[in-house]
Backbone as JSON, one array per atom type, in Angstrom:
{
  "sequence": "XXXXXXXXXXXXXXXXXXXXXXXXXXXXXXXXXXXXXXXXXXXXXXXXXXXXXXXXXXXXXXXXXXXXXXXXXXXXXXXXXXXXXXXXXXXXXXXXXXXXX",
  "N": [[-4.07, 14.17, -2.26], [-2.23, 12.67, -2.97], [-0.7, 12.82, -0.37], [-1.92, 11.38, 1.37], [-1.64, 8.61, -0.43], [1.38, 8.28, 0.89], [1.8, 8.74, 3.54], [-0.22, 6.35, 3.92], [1.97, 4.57, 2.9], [3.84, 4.91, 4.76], [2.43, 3.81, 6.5], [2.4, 0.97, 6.66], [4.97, 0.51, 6.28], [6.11, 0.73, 8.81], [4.25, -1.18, 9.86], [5.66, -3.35, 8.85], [8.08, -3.01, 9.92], [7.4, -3.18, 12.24], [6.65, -6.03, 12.52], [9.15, -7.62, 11.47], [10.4, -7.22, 14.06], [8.83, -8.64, 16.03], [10.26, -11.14, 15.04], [12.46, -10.91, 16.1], [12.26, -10.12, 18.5], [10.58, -11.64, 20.94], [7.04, -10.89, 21.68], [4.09, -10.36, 23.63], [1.87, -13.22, 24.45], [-0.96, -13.13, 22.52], [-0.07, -10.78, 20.8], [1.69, -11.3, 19.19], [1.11, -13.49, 17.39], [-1.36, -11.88, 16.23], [-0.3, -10.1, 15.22], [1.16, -11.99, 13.25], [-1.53, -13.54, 12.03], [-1.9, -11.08, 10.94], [-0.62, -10.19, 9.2], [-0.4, -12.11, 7.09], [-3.07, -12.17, 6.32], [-2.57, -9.57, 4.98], [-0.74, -9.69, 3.42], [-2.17, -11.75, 1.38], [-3.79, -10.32, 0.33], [-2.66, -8.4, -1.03], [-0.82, -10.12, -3.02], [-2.76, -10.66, -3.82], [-3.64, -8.01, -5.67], [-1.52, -7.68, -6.85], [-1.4, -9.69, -8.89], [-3.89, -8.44, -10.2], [-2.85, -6.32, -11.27], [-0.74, -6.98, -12.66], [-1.08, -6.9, -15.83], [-1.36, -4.16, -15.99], [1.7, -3.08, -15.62], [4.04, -2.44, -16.73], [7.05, -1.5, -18.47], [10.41, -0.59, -17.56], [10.55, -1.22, -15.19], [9.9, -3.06, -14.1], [10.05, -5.21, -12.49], [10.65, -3.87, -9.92], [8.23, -2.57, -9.5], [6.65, -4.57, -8.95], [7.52, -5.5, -6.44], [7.08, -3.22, -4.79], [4.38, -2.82, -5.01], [3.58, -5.72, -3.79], [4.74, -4.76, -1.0], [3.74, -2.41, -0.59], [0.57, -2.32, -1.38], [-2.08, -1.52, -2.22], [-1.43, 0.97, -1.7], [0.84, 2.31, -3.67], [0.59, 2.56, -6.96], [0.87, 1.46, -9.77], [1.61, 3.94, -13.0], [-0.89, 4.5, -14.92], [-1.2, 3.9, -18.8], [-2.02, 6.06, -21.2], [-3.91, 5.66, -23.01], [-5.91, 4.16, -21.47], [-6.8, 6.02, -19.28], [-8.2, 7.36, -20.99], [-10.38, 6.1, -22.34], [-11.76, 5.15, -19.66], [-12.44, 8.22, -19.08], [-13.9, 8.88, -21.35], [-16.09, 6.93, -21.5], [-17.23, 7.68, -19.09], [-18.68, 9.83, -19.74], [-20.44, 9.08, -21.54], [-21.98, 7.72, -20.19], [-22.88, 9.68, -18.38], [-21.95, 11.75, -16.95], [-20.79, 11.26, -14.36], [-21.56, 11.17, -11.02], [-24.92, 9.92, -9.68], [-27.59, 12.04, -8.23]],
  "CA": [[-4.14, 12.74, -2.45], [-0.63, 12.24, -3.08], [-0.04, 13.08, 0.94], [-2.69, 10.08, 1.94], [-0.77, 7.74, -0.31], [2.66, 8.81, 1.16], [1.13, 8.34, 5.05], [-0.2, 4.79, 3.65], [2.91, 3.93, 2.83], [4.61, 5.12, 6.23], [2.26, 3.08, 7.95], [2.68, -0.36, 6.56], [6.46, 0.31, 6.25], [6.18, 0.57, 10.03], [3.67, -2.17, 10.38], [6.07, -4.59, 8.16], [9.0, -2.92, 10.68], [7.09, -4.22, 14.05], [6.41, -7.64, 12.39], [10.44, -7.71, 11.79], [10.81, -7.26, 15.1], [8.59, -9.57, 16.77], [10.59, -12.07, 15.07], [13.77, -11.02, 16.58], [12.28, -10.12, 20.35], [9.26, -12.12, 21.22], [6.42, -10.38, 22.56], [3.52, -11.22, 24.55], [1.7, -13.79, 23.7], [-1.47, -12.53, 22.0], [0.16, -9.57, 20.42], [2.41, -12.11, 18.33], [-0.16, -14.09, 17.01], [-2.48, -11.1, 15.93], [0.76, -9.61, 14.06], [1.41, -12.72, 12.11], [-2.41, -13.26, 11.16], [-2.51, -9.52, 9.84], [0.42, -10.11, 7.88], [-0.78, -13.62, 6.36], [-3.82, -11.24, 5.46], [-2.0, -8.1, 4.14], [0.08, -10.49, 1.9], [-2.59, -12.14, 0.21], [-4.34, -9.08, -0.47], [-1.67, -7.76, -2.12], [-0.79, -10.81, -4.1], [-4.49, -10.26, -5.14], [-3.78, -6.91, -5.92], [-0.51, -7.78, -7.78], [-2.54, -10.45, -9.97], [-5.62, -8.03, -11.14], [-2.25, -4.94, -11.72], [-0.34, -7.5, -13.65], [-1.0, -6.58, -16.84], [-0.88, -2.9, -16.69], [2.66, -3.06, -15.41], [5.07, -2.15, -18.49], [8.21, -0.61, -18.37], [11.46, -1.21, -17.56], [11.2, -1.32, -14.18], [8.28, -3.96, -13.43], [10.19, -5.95, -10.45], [10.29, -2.67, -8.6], [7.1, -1.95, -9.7], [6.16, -5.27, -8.36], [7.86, -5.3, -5.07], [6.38, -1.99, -4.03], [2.83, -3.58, -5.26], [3.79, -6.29, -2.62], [4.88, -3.9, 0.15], [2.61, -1.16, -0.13], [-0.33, -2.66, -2.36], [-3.0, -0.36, -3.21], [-1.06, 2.84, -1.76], [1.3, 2.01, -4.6], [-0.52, 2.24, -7.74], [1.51, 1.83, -10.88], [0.95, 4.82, -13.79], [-1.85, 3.96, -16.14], [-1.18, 4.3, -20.08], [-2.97, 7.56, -21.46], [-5.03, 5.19, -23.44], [-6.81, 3.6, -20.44], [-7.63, 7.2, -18.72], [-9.28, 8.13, -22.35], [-11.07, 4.96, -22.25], [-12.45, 5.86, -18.59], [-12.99, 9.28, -19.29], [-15.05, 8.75, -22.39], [-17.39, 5.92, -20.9], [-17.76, 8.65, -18.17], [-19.15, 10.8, -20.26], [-21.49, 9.0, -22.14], [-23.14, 7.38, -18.81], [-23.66, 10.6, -17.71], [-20.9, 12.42, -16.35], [-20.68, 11.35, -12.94], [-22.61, 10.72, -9.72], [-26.26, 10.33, -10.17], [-28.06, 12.26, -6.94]],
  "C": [[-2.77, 12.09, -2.3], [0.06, 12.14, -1.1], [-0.78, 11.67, 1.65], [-1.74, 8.92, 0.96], [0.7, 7.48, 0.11], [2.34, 8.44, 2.6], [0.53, 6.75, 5.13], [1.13, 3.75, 3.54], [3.84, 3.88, 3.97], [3.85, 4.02, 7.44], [2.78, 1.44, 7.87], [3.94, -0.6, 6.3], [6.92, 0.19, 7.65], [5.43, -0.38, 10.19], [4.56, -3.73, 10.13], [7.69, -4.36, 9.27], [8.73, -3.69, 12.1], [6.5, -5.98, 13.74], [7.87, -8.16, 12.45], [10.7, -8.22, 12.93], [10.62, -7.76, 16.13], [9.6, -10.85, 16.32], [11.6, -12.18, 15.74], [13.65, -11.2, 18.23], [10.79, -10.66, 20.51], [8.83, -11.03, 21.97], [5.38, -11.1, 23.0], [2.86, -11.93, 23.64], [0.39, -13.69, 22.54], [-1.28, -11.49, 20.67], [0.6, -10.14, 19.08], [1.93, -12.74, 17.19], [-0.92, -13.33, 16.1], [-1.4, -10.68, 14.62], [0.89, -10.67, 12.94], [0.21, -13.12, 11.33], [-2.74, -12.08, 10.02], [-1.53, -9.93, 8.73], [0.43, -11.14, 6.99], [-1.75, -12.9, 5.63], [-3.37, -10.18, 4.66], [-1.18, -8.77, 3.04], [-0.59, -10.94, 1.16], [-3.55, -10.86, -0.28], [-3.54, -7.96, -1.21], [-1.31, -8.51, -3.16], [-1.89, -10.62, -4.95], [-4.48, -9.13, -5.9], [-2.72, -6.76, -7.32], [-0.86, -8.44, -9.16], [-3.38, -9.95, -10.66], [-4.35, -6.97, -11.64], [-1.16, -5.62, -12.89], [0.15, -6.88, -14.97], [-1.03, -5.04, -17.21], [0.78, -2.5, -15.77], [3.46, -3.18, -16.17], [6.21, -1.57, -17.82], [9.17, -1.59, -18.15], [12.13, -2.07, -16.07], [10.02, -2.46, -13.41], [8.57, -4.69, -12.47], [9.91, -4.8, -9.66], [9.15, -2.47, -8.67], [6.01, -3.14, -8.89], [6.24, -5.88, -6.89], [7.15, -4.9, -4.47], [4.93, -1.96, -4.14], [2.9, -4.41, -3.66], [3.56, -5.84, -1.17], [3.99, -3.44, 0.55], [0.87, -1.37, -0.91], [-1.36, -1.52, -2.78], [-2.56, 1.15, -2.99], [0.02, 2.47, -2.58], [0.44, 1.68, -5.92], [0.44, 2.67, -8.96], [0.95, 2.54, -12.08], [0.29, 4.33, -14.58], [-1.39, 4.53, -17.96], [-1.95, 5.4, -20.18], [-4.35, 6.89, -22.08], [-6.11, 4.81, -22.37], [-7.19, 4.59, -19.82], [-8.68, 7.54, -20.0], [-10.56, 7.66, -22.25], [-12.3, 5.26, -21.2], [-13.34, 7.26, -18.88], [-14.16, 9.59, -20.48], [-16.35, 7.7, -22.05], [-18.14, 6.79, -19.77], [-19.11, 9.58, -18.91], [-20.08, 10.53, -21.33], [-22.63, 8.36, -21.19], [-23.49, 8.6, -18.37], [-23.1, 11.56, -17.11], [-20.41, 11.94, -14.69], [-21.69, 10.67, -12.12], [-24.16, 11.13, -9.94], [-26.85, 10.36, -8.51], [-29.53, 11.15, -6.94]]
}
């Protein structure tokens, strides 16, 4: 898992590198266009993402934590308290354990 969010993050660190770089060297005209819609989209779905992660963002380091929300949004996923896995894991387990065939 850890290798898929690590490859998520390589791509949109390269996708946010070739938006860079249209700004510096125009390209054609289509191509330009398509880049700056995705990235009008990939930003607010991260702000969205930043907005619902909000509040479990603690520590000391919560700008970075909110940057790299920004950047990389859901392949960035700041650590959950222990309480909130318990929480999960016990509601799990009184619905039923799992996936119902």
């Amino acid at each position: 898992m850890r290798y898929l969010l690590w490859a998520g993050k390589l791509g949109l660190a390269l996708f946010w590198l070739a938006l860079l770089e249209t700004w510096v060297v125009p390209v054609a005209k289509p191509f330009g266009l398509v880049l700056g819609v995705l990235s009008v989209a990939i930003v607010l779905v991260h702000l969205l993402n930043l907005a619902l992660l909000e509040r479990q963002s603690q520590g000391r380091h919560r700008w970075l934590t909110r940057l790299q929300l920004l950047l990389f949004g859901a392949f960035h996923r700041p650590p959950m308290a222990a309480t909130d896995a318990g929480g999960v894991q016990q509601s799990e387990s009184r619905a039923g354990g799992g996936q119902a065939d």
